[in-house]
FIKE-414930 format. One record per atom (N, C-alpha, C, O): residue number from 0; residue in three letters; atom name; y, x, z negated. Coordinates in nm, 4 decimals. Example, Ala and Ser with C-alpha at 12.3 -4.5 7.8 and 13.67 -1.06 7.14 Angstrom:
R   resi   resn   name          y          x          z
R      0    ALA      N    -0.5690     1.3190    -0.7800
R      0    ALA     CA    -0.4500     1.2300    -0.7800
R      0    ALA      C    -0.3300     1.3200    -0.7800
R      0    ALA      O    -0.3319     1.4236    -0.8465
R      1    SER      N    -0.2250     1.2850    -0.7080
R      1    SER     CA    -0.1060     1.3670    -0.7140
R      1    SER      C     0.0030     1.2900    -0.7870
R      1    SER      O     0.1138     1.3409    -0.8039
//
This chain:
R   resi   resn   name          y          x          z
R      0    UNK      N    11.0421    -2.8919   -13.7859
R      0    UNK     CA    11.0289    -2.9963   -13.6873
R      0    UNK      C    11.0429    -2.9400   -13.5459
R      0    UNK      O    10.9975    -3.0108   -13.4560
R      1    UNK      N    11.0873    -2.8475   -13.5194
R      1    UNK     CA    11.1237    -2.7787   -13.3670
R      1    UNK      C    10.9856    -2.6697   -13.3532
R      1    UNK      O    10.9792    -2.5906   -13.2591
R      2    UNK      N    10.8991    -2.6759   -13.4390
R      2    UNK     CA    10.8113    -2.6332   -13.3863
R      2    UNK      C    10.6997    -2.7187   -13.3521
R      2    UNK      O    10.6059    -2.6738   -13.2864
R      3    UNK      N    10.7040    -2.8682   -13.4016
R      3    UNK     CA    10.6235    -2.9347   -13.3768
R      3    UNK      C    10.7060    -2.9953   -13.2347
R      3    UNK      O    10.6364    -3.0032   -13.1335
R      4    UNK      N    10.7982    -3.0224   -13.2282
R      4    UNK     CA    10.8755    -3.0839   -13.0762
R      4    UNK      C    10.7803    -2.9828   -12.9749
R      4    UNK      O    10.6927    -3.0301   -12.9025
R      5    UNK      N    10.8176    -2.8069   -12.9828
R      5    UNK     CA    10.7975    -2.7496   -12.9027
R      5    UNK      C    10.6373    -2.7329   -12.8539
R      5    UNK      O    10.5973    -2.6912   -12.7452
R      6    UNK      N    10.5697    -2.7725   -12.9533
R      6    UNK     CA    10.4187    -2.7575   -12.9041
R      6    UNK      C    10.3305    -2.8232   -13.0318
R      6    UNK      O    10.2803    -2.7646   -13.1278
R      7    UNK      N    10.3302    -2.9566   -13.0001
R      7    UNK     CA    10.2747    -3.0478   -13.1434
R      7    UNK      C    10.1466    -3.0178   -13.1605
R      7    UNK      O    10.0969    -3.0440   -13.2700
R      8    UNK      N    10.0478    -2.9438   -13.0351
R      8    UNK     CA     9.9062    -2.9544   -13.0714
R      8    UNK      C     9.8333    -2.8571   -13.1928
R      8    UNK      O     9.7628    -2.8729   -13.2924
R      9    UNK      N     9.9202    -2.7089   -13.0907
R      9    UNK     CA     9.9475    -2.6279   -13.2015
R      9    UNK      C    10.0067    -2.6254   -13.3817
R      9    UNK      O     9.9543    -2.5615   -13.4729
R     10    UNK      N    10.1228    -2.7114   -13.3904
R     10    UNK     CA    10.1479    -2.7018   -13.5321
R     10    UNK      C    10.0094    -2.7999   -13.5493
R     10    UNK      O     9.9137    -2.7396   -13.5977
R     11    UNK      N     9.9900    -2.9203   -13.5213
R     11    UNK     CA     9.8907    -2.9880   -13.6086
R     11    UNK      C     9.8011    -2.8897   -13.6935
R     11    UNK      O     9.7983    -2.8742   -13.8156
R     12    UNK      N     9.7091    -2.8109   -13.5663
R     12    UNK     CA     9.6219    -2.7339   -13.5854
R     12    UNK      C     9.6384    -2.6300   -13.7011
R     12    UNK      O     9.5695    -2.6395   -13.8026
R     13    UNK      N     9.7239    -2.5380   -13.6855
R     13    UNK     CA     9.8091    -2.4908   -13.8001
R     13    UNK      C     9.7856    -2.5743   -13.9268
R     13    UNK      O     9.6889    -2.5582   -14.0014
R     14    UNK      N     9.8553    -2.6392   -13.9392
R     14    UNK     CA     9.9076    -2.7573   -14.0569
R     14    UNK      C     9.7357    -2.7948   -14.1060
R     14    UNK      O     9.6941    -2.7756   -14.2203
R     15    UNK      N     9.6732    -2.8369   -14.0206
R     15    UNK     CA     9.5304    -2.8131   -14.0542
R     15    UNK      C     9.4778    -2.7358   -14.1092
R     15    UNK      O     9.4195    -2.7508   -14.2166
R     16    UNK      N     9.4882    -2.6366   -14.0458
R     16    UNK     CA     9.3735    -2.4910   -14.0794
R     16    UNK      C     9.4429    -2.4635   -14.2166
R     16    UNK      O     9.3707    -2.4397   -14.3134
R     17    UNK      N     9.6216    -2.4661   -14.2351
R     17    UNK     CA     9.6570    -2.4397   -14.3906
R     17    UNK      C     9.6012    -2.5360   -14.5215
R     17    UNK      O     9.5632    -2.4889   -14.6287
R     18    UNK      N     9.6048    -2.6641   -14.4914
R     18    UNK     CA     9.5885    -2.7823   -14.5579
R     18    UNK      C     9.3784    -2.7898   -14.5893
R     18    UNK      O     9.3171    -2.8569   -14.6723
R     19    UNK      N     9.3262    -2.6945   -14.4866
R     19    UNK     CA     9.1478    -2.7658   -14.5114
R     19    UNK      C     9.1007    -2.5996   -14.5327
R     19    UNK      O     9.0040    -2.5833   -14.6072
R     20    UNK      N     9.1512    -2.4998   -14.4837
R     20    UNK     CA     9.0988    -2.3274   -14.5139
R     20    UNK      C     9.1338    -2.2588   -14.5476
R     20    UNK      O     9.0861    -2.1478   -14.5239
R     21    UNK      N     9.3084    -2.2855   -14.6753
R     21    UNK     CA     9.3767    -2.2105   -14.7338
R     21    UNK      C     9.4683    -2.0974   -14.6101
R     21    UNK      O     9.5771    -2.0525   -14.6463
R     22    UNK      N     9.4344    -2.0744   -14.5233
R     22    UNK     CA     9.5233    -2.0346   -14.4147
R     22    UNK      C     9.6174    -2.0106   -14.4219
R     22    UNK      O     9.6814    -2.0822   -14.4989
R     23    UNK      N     9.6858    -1.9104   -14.3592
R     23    UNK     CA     9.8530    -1.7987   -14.4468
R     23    UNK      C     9.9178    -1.9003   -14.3850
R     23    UNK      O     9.9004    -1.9288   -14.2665
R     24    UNK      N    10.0171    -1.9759   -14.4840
R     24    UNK     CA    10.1528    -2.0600   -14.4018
R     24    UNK      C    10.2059    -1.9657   -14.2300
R     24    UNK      O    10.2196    -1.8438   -14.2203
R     25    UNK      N    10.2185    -2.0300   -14.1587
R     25    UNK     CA    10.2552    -1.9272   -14.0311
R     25    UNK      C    10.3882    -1.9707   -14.0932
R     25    UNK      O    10.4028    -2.0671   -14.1683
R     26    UNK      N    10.5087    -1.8632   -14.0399
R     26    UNK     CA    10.6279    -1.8520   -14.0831
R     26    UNK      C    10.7330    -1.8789   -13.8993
R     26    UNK      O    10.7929    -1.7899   -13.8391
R     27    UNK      N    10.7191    -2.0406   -13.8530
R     27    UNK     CA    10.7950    -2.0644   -13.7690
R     27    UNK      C    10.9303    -1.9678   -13.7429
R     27    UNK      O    10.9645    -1.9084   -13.6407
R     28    UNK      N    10.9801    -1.9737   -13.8467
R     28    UNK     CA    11.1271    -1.9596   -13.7723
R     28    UNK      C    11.1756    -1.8177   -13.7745
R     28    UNK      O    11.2944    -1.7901   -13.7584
R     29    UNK      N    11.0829    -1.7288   -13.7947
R     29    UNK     CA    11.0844    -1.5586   -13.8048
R     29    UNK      C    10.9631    -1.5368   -13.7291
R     29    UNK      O    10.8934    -1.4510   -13.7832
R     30    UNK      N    10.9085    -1.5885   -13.6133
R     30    UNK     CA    10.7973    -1.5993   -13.5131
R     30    UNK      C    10.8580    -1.5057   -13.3872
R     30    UNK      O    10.9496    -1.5551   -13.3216
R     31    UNK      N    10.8378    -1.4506   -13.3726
R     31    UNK     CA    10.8981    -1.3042   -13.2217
R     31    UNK      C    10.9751    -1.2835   -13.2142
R     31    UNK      O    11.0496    -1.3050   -13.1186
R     32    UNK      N    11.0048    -1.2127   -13.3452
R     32    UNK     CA    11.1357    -1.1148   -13.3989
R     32    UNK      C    11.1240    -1.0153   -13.3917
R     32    UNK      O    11.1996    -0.9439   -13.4577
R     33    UNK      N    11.0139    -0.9509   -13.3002
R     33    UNK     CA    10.9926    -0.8053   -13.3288
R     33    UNK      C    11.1312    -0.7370   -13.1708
R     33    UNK      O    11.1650    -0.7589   -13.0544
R     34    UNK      N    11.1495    -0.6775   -13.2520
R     34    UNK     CA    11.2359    -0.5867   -13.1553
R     34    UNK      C    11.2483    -0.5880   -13.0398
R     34    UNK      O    11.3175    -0.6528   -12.9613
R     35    UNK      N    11.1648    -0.4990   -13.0305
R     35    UNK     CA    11.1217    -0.4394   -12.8930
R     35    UNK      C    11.1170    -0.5630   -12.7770
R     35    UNK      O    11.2058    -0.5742   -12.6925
R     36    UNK      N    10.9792    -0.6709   -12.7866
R     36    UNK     CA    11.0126    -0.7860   -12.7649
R     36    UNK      C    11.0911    -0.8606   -12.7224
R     36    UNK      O    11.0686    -0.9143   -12.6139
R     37    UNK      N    11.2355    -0.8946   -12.8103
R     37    UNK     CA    11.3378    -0.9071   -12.7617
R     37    UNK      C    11.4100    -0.8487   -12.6784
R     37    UNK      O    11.4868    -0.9003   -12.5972
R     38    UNK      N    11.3820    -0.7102   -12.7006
R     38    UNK     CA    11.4843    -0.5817   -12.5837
R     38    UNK      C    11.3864    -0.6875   -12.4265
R     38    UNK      O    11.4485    -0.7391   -12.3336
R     39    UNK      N    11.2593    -0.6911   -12.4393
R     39    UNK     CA    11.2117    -0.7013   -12.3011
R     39    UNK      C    11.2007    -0.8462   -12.2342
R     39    UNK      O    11.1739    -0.8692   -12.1163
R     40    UNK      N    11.2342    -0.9625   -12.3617
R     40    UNK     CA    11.2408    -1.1065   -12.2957
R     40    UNK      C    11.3719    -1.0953   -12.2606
R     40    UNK      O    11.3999    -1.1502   -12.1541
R     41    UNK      N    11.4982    -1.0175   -12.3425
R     41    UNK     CA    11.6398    -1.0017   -12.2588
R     41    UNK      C    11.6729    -0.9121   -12.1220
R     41    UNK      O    11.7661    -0.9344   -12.0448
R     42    UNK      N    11.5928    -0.8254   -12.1128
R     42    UNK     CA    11.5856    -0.7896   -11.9922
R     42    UNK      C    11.5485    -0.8482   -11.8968
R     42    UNK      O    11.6170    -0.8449   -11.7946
R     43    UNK      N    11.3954    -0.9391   -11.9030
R     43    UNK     CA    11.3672    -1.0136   -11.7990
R     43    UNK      C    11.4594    -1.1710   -11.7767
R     43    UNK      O    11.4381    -1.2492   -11.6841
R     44    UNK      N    11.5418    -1.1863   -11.8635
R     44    UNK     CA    11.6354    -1.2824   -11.8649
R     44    UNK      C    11.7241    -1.2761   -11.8091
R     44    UNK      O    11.7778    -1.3717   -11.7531
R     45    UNK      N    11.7733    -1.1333   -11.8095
R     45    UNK     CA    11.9042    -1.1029   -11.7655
R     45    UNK      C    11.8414    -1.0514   -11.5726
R     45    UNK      O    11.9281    -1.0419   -11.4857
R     46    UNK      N    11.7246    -1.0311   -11.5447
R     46    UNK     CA    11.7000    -0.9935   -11.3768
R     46    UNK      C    11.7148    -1.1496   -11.3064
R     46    UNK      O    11.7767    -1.1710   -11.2022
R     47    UNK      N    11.6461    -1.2492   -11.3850
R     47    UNK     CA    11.6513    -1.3544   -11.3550
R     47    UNK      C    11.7500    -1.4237   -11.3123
R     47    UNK      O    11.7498    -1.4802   -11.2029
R     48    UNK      N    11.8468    -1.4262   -11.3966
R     48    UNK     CA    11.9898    -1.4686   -11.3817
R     48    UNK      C    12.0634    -1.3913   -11.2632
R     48    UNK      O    12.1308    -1.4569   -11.1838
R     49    UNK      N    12.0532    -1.2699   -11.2515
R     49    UNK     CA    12.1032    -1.1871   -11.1481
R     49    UNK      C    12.1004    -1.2423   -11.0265
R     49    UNK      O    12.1870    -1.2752   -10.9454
R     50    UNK      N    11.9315    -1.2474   -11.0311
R     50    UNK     CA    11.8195    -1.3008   -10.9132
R     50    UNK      C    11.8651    -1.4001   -10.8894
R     50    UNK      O    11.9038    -1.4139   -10.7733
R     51    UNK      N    11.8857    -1.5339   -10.9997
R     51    UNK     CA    11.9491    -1.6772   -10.8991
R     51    UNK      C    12.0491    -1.6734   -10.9000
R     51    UNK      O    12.1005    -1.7847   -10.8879
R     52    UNK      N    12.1639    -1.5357   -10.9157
R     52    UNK     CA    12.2695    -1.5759   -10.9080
R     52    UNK      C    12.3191    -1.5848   -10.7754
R     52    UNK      O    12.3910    -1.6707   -10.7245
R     53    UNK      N    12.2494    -1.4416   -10.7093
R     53    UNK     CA    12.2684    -1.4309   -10.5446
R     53    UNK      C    12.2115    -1.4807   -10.4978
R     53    UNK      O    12.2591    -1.4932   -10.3850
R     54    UNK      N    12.0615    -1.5631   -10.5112
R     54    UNK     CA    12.0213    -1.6940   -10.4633
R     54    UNK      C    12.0940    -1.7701   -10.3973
R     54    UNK      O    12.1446    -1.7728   -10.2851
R     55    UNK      N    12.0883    -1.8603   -10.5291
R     55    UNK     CA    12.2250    -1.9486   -10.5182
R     55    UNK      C    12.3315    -1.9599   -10.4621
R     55    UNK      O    12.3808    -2.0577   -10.4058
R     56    UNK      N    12.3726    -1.8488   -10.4783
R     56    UNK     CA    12.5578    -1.7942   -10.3847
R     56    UNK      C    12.5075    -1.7536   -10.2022
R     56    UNK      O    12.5769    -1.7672   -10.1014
R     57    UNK      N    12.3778    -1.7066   -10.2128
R     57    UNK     CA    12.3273    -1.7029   -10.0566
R     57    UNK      C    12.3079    -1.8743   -10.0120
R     57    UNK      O    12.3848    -1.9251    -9.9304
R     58    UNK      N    12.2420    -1.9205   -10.0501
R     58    UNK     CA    12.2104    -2.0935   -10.0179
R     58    UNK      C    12.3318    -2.0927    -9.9921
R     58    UNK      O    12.3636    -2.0521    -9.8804
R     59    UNK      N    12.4398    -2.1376   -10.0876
R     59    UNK     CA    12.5544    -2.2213   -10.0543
R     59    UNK      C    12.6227    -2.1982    -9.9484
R     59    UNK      O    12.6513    -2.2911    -9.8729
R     60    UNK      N    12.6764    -2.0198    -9.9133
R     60    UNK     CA    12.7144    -1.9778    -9.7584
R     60    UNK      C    12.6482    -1.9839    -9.6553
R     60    UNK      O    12.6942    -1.9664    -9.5425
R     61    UNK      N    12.5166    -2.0130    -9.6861
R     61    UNK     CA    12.4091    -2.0527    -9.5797
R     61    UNK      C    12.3213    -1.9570    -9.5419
R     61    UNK      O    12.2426    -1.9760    -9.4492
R     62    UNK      N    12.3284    -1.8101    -9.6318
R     62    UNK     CA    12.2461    -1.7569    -9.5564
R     62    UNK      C    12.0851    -1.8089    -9.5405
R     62    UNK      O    12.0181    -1.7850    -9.4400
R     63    UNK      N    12.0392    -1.8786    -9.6494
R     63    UNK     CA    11.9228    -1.9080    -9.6233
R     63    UNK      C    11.9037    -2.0724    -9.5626
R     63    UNK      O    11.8716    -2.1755    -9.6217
R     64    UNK      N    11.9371    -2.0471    -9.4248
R     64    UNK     CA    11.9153    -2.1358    -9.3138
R     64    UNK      C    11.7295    -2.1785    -9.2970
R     64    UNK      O    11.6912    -2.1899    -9.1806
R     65    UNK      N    11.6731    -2.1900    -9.3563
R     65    UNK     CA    11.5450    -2.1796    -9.3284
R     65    UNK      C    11.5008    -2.2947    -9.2265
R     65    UNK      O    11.3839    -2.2935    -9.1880
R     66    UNK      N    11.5918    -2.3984    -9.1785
R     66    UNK     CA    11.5560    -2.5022    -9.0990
R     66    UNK      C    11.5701    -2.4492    -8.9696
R     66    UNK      O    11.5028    -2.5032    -8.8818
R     67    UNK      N    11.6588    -2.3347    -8.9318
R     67    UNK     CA    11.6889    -2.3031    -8.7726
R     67    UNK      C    11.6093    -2.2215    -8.7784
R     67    UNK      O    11.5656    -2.1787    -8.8852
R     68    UNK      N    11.5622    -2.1702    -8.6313
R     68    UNK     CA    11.4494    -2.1139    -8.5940
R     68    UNK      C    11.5054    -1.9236    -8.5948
R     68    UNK      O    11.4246    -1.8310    -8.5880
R     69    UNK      N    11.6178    -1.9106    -8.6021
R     69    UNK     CA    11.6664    -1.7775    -8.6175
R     69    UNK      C    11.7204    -1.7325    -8.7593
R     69    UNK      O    11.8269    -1.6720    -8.7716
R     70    UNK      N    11.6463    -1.7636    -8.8553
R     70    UNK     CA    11.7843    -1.7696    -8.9896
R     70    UNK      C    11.7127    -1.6222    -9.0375
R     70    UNK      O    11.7620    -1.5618    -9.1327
R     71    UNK      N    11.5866    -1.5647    -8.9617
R     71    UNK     CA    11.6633    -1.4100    -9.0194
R     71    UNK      C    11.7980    -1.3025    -8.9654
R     71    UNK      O    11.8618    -1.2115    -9.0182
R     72    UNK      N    11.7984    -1.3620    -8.8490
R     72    UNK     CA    11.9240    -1.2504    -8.7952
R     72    UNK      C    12.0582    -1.3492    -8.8087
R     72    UNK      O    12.1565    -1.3211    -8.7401
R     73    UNK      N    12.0606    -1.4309    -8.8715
R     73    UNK     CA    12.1525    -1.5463    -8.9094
R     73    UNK      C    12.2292    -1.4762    -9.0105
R     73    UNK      O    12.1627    -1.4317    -9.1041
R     74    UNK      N    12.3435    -1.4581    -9.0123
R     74    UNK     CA    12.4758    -1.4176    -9.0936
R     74    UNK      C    12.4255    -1.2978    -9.1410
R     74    UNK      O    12.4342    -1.2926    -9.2637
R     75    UNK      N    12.3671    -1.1817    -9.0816
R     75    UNK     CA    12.3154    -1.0710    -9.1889
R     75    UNK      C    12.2395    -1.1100    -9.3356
R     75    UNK      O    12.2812    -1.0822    -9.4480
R     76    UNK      N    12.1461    -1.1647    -9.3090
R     76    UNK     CA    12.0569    -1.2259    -9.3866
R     76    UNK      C    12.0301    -1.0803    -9.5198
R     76    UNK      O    12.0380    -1.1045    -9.6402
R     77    UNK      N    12.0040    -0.9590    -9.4731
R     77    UNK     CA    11.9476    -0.8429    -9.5000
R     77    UNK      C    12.0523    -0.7165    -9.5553
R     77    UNK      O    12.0264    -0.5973    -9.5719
R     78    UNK      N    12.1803    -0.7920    -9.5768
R     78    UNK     CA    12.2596    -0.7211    -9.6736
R     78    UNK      C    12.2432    -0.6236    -9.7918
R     78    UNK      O    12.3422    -0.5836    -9.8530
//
């Protein structure tokens, strides 16, 4: 069922193609398990998080003033 939540057009189609052209059951829940893969969606997960972490923590102290007309030389913007 969480693969039909996540993208219903797709399973239909699936569920189709198995049910009318004999079609290999696709195996949902062992779907991008390959290794490597994972090493590189956790890496780009983990820059991300980094990325809004100092975002975020810049907004809130203000460095990113973007409404005043000086907010690059505004609090050492360029740390």
């Amino acid at each position: 069922m969480d693969a039909y939540m996540a993208n219903p057009n797709d399973w239909v189609v699936q569920k189709l193609e198995e049910k009318n052209n004999g079609a290999e059951k696709y195996d949902y829940a062992n779907a991008n398990m390959d290794s490597e893969q994972l090493v590189l969606t956790g890496t780009w997960v983990l820059i991300l998080i980094v990325f809004g972490y100092f975002f975020v923590k810049d907004a809130i102290i203000g460095n990113w003033d973007i409404l005043s007309s000086n907010y690059a030389t505004q609090k050492n913007v360029f740390r």
